[in-house]
TORDO-811215 format. One record per atom (N, C-alpha, C): residue number from 0; residue in three letters; atom name; y, z, x. Coordinates in steps of 0.2 Angstrom, whole numbers, padded with zeros to 4 digits. Layout:
BEGIN
ATOM resi resn name    py    pz    px
ATOM  NUM  ALA   CA     Y     Z     X
...
END
This chain:
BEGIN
ATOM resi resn name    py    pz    px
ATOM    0  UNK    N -0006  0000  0004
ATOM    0  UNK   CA  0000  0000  0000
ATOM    0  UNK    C  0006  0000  0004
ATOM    1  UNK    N  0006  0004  0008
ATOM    1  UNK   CA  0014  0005  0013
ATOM    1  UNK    C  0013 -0002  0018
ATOM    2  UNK    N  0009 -0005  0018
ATOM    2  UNK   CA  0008 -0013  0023
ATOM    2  UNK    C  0011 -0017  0019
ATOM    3  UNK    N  0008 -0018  0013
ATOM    3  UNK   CA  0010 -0023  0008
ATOM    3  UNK    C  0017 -0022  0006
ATOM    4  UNK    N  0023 -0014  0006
ATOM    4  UNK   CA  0028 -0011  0006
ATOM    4  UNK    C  0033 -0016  0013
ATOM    5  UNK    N  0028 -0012  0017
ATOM    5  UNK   CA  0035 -0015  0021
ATOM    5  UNK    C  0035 -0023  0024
ATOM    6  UNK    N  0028 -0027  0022
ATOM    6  UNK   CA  0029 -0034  0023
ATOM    6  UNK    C  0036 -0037  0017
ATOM    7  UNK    N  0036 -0034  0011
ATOM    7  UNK   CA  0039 -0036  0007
ATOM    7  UNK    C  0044 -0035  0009
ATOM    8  UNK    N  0045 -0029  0012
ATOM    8  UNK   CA  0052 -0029  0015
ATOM    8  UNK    C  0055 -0034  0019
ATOM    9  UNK    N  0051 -0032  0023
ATOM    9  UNK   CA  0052 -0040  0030
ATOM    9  UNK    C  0052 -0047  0027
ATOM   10  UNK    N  0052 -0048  0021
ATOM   10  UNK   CA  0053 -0056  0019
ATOM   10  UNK    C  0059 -0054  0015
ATOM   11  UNK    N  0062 -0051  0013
ATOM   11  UNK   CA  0067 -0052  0008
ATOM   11  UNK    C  0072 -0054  0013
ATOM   12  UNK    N  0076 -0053  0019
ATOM   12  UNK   CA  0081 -0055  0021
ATOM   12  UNK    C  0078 -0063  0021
ATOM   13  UNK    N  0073 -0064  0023
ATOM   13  UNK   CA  0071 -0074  0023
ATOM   13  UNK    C  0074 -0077  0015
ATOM   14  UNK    N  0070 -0073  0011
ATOM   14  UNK   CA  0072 -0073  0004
ATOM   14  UNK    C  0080 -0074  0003
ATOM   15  UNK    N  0084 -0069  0005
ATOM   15  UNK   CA  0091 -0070  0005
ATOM   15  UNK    C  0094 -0076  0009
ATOM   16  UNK    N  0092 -0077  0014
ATOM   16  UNK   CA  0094 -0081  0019
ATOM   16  UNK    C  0094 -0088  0014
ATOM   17  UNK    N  0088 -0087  0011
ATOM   17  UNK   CA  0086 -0097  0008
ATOM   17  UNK    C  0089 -0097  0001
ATOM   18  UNK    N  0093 -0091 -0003
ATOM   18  UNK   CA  0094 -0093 -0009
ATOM   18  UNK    C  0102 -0095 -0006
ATOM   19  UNK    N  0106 -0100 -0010
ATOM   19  UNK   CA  0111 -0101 -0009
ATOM   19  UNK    C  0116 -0100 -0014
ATOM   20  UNK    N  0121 -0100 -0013
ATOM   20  UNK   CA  0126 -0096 -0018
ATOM   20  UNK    C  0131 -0103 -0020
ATOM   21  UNK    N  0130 -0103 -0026
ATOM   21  UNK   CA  0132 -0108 -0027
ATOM   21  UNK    C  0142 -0108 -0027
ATOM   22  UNK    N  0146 -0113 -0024
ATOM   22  UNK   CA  0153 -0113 -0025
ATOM   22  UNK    C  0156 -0116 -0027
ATOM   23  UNK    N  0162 -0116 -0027
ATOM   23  UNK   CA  0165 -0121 -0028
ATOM   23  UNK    C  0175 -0121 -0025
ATOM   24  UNK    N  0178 -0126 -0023
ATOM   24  UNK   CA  0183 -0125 -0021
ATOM   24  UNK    C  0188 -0131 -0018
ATOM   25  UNK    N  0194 -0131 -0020
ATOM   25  UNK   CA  0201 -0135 -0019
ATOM   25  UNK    C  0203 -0133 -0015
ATOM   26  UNK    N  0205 -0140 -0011
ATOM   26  UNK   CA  0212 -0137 -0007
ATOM   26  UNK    C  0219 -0138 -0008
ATOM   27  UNK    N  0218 -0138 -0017
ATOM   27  UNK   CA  0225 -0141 -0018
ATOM   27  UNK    C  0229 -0134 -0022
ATOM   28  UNK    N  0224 -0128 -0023
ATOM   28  UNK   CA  0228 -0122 -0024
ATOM   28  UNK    C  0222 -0116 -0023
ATOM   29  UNK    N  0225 -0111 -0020
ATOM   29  UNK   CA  0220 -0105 -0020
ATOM   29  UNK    C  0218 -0102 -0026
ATOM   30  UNK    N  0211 -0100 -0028
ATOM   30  UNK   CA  0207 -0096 -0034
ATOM   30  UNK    C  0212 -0088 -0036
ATOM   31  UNK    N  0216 -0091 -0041
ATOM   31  UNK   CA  0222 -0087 -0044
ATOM   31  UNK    C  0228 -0089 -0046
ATOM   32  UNK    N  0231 -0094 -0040
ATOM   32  UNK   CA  0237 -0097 -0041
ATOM   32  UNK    C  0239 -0099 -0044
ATOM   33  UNK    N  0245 -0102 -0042
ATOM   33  UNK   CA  0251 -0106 -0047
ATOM   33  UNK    C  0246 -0111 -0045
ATOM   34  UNK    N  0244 -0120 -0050
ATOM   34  UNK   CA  0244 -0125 -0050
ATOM   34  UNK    C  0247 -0129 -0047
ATOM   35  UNK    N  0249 -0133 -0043
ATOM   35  UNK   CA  0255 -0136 -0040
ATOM   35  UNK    C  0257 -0143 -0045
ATOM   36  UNK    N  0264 -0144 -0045
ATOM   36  UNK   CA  0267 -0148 -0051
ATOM   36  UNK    C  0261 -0156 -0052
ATOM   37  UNK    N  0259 -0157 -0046
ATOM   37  UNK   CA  0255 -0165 -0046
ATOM   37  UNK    C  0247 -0163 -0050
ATOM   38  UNK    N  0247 -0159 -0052
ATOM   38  UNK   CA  0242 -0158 -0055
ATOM   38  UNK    C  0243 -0155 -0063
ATOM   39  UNK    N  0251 -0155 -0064
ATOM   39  UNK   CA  0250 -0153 -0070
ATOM   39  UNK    C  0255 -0161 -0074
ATOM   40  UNK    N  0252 -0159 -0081
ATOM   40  UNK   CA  0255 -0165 -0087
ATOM   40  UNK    C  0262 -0169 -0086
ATOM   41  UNK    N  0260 -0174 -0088
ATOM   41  UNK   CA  0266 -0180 -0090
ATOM   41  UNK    C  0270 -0182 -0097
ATOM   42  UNK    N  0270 -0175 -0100
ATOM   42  UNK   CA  0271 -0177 -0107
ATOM   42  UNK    C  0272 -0171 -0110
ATOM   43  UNK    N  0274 -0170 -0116
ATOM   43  UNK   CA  0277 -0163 -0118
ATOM   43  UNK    C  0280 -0161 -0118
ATOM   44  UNK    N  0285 -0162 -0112
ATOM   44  UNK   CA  0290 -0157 -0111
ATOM   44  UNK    C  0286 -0154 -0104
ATOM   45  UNK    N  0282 -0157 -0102
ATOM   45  UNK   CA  0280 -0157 -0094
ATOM   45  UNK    C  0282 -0162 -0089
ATOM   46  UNK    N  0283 -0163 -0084
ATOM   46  UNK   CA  0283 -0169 -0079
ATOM   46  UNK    C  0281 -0165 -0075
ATOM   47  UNK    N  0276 -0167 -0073
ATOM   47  UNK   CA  0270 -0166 -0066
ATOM   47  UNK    C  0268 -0174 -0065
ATOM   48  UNK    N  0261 -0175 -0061
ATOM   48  UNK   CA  0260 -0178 -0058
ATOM   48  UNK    C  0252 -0181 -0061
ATOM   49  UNK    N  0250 -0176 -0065
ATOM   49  UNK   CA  0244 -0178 -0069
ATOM   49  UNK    C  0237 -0179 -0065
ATOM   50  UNK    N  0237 -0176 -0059
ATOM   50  UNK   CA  0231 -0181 -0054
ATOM   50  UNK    C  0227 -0173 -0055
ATOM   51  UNK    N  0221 -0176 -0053
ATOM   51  UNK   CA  0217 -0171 -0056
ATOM   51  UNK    C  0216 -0166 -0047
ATOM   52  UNK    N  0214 -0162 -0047
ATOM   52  UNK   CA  0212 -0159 -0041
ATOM   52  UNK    C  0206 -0161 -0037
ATOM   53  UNK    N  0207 -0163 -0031
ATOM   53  UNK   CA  0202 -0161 -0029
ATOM   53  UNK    C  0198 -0156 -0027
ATOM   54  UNK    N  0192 -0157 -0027
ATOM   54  UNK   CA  0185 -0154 -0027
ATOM   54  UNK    C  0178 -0154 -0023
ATOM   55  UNK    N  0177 -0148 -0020
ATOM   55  UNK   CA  0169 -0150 -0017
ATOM   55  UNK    C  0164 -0142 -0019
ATOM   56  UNK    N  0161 -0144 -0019
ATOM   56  UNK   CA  0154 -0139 -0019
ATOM   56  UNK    C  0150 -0138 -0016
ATOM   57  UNK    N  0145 -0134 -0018
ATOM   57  UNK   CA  0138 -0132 -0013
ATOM   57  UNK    C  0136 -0127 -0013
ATOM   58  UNK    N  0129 -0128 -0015
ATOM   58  UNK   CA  0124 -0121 -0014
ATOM   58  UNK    C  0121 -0122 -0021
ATOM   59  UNK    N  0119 -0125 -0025
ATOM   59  UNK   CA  0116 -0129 -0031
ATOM   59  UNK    C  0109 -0125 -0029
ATOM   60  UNK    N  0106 -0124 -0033
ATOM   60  UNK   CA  0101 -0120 -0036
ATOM   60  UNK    C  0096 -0129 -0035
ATOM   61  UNK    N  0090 -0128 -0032
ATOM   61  UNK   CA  0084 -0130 -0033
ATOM   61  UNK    C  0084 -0132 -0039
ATOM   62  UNK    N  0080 -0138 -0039
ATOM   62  UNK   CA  0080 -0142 -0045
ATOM   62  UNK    C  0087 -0144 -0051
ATOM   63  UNK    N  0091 -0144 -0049
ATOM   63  UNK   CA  0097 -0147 -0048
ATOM   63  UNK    C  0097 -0155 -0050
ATOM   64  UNK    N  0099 -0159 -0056
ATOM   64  UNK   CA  0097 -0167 -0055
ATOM   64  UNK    C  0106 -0170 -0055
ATOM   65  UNK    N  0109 -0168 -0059
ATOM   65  UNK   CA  0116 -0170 -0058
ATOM   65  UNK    C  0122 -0164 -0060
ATOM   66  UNK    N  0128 -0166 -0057
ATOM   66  UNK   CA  0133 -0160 -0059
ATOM   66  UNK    C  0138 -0162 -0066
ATOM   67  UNK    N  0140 -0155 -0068
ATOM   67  UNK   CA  0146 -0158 -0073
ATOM   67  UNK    C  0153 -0156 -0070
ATOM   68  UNK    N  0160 -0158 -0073
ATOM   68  UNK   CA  0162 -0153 -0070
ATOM   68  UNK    C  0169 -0152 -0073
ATOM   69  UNK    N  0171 -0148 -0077
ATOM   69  UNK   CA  0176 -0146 -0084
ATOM   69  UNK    C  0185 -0141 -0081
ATOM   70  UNK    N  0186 -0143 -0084
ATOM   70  UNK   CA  0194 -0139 -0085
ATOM   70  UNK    C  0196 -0137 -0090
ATOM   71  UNK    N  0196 -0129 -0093
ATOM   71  UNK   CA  0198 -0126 -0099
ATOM   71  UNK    C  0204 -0121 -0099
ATOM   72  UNK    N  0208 -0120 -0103
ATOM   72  UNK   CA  0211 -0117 -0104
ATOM   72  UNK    C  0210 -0109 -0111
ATOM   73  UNK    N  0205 -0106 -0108
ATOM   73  UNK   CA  0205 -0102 -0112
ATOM   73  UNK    C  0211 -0096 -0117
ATOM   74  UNK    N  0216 -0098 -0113
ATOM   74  UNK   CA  0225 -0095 -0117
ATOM   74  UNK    C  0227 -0098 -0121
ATOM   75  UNK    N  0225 -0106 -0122
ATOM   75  UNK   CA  0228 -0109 -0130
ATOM   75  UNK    C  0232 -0106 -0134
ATOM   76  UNK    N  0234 -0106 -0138
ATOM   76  UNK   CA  0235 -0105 -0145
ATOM   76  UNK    C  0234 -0108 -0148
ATOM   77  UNK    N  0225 -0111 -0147
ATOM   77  UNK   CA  0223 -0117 -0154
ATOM   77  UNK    C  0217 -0109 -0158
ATOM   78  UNK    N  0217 -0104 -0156
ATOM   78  UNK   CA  0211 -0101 -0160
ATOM   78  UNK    C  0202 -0104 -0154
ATOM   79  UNK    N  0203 -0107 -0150
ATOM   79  UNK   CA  0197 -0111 -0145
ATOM   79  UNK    C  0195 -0113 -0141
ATOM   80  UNK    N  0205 -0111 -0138
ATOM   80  UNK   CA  0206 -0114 -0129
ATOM   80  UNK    C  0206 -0120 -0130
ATOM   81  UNK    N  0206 -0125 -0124
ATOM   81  UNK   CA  0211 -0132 -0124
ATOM   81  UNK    C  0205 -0133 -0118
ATOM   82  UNK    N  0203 -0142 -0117
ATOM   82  UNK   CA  0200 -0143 -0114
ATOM   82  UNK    C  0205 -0149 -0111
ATOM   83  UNK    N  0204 -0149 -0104
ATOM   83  UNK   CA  0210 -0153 -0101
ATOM   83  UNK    C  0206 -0159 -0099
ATOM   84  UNK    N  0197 -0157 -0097
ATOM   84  UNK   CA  0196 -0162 -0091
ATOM   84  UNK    C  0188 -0160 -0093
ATOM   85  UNK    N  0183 -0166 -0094
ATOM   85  UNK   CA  0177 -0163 -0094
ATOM   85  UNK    C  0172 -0171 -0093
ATOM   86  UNK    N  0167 -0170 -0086
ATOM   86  UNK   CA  0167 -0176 -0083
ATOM   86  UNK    C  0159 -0175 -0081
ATOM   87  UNK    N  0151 -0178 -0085
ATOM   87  UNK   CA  0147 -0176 -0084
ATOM   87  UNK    C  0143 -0182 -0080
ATOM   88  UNK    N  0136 -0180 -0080
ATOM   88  UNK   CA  0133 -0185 -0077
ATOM   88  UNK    C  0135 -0188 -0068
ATOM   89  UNK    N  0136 -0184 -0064
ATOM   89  UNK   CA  0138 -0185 -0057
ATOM   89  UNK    C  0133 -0183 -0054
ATOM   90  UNK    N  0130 -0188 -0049
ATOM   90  UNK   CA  0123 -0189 -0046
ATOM   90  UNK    C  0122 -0181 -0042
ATOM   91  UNK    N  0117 -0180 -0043
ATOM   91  UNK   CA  0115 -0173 -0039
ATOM   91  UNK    C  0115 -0177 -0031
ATOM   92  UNK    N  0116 -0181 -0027
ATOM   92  UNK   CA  0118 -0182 -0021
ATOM   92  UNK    C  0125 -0181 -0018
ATOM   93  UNK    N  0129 -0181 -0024
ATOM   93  UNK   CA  0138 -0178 -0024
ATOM   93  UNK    C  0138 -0174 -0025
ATOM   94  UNK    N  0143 -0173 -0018
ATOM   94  UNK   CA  0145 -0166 -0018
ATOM   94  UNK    C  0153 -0164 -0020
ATOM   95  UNK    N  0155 -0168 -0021
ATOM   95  UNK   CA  0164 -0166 -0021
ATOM   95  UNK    C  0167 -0174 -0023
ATOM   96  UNK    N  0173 -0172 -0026
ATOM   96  UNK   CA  0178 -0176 -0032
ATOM   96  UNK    C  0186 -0178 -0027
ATOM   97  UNK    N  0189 -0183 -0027
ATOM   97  UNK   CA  0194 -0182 -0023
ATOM   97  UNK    C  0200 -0180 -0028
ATOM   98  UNK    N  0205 -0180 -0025
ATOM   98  UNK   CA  0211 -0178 -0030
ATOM   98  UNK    C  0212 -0186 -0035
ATOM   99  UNK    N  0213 -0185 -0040
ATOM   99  UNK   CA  0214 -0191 -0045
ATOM   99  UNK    C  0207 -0195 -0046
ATOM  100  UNK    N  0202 -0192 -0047
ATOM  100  UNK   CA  0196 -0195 -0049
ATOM  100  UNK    C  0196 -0192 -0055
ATOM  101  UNK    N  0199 -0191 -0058
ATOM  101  UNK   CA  0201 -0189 -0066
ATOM  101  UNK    C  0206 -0194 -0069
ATOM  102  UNK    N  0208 -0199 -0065
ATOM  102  UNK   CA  0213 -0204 -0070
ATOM  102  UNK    C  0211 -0209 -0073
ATOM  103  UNK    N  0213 -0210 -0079
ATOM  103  UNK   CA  0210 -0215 -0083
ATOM  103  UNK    C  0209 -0221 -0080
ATOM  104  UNK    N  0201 -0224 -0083
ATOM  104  UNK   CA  0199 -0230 -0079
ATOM  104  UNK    C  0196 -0230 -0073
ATOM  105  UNK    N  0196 -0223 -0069
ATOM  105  UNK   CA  0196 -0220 -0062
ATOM  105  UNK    C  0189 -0225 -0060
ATOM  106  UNK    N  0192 -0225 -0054
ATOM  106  UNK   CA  0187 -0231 -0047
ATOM  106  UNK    C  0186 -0224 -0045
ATOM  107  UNK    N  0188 -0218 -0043
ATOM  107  UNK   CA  0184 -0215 -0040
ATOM  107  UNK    C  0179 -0210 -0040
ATOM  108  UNK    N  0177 -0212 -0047
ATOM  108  UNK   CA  0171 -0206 -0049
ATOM  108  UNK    C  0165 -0210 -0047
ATOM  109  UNK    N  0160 -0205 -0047
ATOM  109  UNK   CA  0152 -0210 -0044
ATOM  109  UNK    C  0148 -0214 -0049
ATOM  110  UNK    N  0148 -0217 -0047
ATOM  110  UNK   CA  0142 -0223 -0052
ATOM  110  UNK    C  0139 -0219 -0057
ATOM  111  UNK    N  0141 -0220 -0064
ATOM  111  UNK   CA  0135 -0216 -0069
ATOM  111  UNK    C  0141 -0210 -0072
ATOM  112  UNK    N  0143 -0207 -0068
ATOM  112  UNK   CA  0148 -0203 -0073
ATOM  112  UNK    C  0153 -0204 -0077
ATOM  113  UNK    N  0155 -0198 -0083
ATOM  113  UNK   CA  0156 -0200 -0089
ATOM  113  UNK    C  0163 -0196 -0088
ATOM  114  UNK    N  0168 -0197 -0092
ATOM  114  UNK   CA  0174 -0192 -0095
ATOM  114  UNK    C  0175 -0191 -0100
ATOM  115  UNK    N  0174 -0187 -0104
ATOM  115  UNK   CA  0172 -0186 -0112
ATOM  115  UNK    C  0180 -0186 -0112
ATOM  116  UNK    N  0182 -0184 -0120
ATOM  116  UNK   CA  0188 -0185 -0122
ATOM  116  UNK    C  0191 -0176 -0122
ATOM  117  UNK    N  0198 -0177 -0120
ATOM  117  UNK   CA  0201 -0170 -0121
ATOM  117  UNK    C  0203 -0168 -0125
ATOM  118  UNK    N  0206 -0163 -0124
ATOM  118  UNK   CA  0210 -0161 -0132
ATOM  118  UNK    C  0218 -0165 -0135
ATOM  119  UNK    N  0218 -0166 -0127
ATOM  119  UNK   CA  0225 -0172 -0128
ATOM  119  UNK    C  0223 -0179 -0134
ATOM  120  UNK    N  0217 -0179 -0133
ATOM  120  UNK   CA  0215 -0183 -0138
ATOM  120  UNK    C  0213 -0190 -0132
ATOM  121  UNK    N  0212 -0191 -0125
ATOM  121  UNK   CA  0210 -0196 -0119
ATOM  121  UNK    C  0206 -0196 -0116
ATOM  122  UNK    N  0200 -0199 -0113
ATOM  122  UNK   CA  0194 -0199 -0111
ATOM  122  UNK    C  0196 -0201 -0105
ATOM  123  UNK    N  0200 -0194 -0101
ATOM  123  UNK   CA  0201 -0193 -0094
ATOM  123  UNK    C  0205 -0186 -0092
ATOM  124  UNK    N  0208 -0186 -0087
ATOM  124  UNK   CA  0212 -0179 -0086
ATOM  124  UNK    C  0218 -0176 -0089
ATOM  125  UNK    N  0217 -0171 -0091
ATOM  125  UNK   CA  0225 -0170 -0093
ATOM  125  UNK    C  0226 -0162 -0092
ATOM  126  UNK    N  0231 -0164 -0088
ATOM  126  UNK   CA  0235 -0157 -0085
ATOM  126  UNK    C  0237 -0151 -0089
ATOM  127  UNK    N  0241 -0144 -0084
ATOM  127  UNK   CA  0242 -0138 -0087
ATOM  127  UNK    C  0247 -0142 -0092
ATOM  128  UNK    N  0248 -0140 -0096
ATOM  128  UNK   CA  0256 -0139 -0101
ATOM  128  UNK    C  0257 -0134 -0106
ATOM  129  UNK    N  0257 -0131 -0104
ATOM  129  UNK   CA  0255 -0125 -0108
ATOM  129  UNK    C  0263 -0123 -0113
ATOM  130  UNK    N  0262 -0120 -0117
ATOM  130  UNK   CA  0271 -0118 -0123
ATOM  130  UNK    C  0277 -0114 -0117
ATOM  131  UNK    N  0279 -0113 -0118
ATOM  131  UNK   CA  0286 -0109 -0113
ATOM  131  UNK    C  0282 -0102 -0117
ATOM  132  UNK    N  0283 -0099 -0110
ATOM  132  UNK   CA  0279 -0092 -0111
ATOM  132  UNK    C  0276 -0088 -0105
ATOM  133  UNK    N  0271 -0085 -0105
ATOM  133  UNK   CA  0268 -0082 -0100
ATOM  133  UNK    C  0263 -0089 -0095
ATOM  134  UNK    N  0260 -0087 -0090
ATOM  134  UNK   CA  0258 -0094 -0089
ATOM  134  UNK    C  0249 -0093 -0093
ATOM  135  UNK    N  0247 -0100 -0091
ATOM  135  UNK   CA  0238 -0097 -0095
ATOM  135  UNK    C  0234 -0100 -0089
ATOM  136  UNK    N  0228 -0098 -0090
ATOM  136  UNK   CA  0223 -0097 -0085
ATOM  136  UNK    C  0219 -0104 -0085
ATOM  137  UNK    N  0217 -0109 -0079
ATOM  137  UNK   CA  0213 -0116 -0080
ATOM  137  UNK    C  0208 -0116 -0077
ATOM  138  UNK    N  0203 -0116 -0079
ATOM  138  UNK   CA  0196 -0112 -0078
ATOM  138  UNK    C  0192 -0120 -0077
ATOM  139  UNK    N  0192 -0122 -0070
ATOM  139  UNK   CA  0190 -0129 -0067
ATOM  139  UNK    C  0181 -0125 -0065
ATOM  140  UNK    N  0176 -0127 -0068
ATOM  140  UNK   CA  0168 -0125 -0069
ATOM  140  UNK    C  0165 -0132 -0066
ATOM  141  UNK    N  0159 -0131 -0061
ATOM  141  UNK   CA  0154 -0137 -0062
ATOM  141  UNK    C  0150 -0131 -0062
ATOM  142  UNK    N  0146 -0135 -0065
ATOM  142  UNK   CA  0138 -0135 -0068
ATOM  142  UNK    C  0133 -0138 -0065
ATOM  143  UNK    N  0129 -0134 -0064
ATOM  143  UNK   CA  0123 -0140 -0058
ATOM  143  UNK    C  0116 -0139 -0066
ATOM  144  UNK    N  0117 -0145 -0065
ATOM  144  UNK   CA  0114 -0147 -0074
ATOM  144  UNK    C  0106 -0148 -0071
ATOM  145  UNK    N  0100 -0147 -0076
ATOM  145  UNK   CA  0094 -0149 -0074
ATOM  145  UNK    C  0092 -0153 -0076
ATOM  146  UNK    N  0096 -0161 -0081
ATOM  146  UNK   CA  0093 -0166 -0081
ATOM  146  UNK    C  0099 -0171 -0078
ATOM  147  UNK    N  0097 -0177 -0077
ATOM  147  UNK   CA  0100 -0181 -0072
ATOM  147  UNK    C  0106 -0184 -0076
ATOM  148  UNK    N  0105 -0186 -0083
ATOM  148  UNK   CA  0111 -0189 -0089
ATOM  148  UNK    C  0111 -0184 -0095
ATOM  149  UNK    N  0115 -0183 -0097
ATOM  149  UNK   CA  0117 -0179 -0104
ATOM  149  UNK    C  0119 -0184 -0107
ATOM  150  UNK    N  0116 -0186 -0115
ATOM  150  UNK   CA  0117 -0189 -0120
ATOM  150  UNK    C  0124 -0190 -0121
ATOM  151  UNK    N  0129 -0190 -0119
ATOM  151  UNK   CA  0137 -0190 -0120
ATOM  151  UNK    C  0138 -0197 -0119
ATOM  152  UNK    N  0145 -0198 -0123
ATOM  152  UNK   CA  0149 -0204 -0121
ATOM  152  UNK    C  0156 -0203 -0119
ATOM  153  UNK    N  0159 -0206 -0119
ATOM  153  UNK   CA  0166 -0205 -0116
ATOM  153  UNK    C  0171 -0202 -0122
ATOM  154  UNK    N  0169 -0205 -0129
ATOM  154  UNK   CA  0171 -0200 -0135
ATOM  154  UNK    C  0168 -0194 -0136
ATOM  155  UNK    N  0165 -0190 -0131
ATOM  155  UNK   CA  0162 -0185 -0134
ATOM  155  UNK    C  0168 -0180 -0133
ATOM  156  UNK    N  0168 -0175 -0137
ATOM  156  UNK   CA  0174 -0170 -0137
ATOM  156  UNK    C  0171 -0163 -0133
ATOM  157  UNK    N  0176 -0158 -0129
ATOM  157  UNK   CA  0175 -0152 -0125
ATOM  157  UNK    C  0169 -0148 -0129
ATOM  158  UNK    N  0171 -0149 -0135
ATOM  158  UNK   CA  0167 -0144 -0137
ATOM  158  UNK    C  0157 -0146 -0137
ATOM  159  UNK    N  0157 -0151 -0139
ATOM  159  UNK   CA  0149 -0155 -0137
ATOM  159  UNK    C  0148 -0155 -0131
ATOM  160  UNK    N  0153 -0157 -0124
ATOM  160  UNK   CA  0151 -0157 -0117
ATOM  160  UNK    C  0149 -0150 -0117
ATOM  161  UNK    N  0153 -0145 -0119
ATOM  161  UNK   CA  0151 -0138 -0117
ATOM  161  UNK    C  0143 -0137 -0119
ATOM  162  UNK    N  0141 -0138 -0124
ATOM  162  UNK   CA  0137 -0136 -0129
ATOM  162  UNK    C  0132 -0139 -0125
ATOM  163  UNK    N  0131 -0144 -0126
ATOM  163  UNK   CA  0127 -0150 -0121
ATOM  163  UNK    C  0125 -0147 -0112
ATOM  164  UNK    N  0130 -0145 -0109
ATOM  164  UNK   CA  0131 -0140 -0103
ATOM  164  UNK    C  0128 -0132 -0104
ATOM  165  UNK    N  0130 -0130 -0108
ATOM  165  UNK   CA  0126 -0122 -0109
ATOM  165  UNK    C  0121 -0125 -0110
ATOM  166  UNK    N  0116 -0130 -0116
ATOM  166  UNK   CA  0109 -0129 -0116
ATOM  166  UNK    C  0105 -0133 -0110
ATOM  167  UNK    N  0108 -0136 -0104
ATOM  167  UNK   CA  0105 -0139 -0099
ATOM  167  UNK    C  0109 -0137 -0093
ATOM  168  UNK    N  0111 -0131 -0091
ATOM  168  UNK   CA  0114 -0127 -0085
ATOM  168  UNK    C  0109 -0125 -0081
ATOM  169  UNK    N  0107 -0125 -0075
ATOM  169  UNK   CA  0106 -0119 -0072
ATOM  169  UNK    C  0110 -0115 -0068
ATOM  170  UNK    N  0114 -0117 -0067
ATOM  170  UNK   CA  0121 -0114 -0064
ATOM  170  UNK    C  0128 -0116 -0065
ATOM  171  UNK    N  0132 -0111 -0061
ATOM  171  UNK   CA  0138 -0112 -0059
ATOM  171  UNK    C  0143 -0109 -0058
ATOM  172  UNK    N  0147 -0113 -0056
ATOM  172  UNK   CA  0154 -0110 -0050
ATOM  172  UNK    C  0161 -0112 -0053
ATOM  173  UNK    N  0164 -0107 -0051
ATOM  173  UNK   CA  0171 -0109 -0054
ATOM  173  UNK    C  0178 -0107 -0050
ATOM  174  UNK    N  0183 -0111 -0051
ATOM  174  UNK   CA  0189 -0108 -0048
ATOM  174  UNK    C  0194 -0108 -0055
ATOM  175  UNK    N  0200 -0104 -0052
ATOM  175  UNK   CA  0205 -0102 -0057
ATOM  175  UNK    C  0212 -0103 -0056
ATOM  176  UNK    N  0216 -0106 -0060
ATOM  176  UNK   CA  0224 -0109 -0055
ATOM  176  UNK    C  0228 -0108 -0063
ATOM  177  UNK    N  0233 -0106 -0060
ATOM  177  UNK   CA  0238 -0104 -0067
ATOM  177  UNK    C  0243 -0108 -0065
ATOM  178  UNK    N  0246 -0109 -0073
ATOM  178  UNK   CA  0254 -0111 -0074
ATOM  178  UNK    C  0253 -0109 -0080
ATOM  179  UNK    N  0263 -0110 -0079
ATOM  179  UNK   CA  0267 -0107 -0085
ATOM  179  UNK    C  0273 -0110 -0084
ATOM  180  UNK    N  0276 -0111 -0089
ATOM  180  UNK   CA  0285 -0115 -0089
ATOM  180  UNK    C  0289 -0109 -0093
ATOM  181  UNK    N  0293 -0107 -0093
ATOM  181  UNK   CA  0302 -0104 -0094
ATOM  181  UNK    C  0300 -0105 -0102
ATOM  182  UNK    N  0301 -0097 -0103
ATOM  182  UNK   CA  0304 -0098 -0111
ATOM  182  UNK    C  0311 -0103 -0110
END
């Protein structure tokens, strides 16, 4: 018993060593910050730049077939949160999104990937803009999904990408970037 005790022991550091932690992170703002203006909206009473952030990852969970990877606004004031950006289907051999691979028509997403539609109502990226107020929180998530295509089209709405991603998730990572505009 105390053999089988301490061999157990002596593999769990191997054990820790080979699970890997899955992340995720930009270099276009630190997990907390302000959003910088070229990533926020073009409309509403916002001028920004609208380009999506760049992105990279790693440490995907075994069996892993493709990524997704969303932008939500859980501060709304729709009663729902707000979906800015939600883009499925990206080959589990990709690792990372450049900045403006979120713009409509985009050349630069990978063969096969989709970009459902947001709550702007466009089947592409769409930045912070949040009401004059406090600022709100933009919860950028990939997903390291377990089947290679999700049933989705470019019509599909935040709330189906979600739904579709909880029931075929095994993991995921996420960073956080705030904005806010002047009562």
């Amino acid at each position: 018993m105390r053999t089988a005790i301490l061999a157990a022991a002596l593999c769990l550091p191997a054990i820790a060593a080979s699970a890997a932690r899955f992340t995720v992170s930009t270099p276009d703002f630190r997990n907390g910050s302000t959003i910088p203006i070229v990533h926020v909206l073009n409309q509403g009473g916002c001028t920004g730049g609208n380009q999506s952030p760049a992105l990279s990852w790693s440490g995907e969970p075994a069996g892993t077939q493709s990524f997704a990877v969303t932008m939500f606004d859980p501060d709304a004031p729709s009663g729902s949160g707000w979906w800015h950006w939600t883009v499925v289907n990206i080959p589990a051999t990709v690792h990372s999104l450049p900045e403006n691979a979120g713009a409509p028509d985009s050349t630069q997403l990978p063969a096969g990937a989709i970009q459902g539609r947001n709550d702007f109502g466009f089947s592409a990226y769409g930045g912070p803009c949040p009401p004059p107020g406090r600022p709100h929180r933009y919860i950028v998530t990939v997903f390291a999904v377990k089947v290679a295509k999700l049933p989705l089209e470019a019509q599909s709405s935040g709330a189906m990408v979600g739904f579709m991603l909880r029931a075929n998730s095994l993991a995921t990572a996420a960073t956080m970037g705030r904005y806010g505009r002047p009562r």
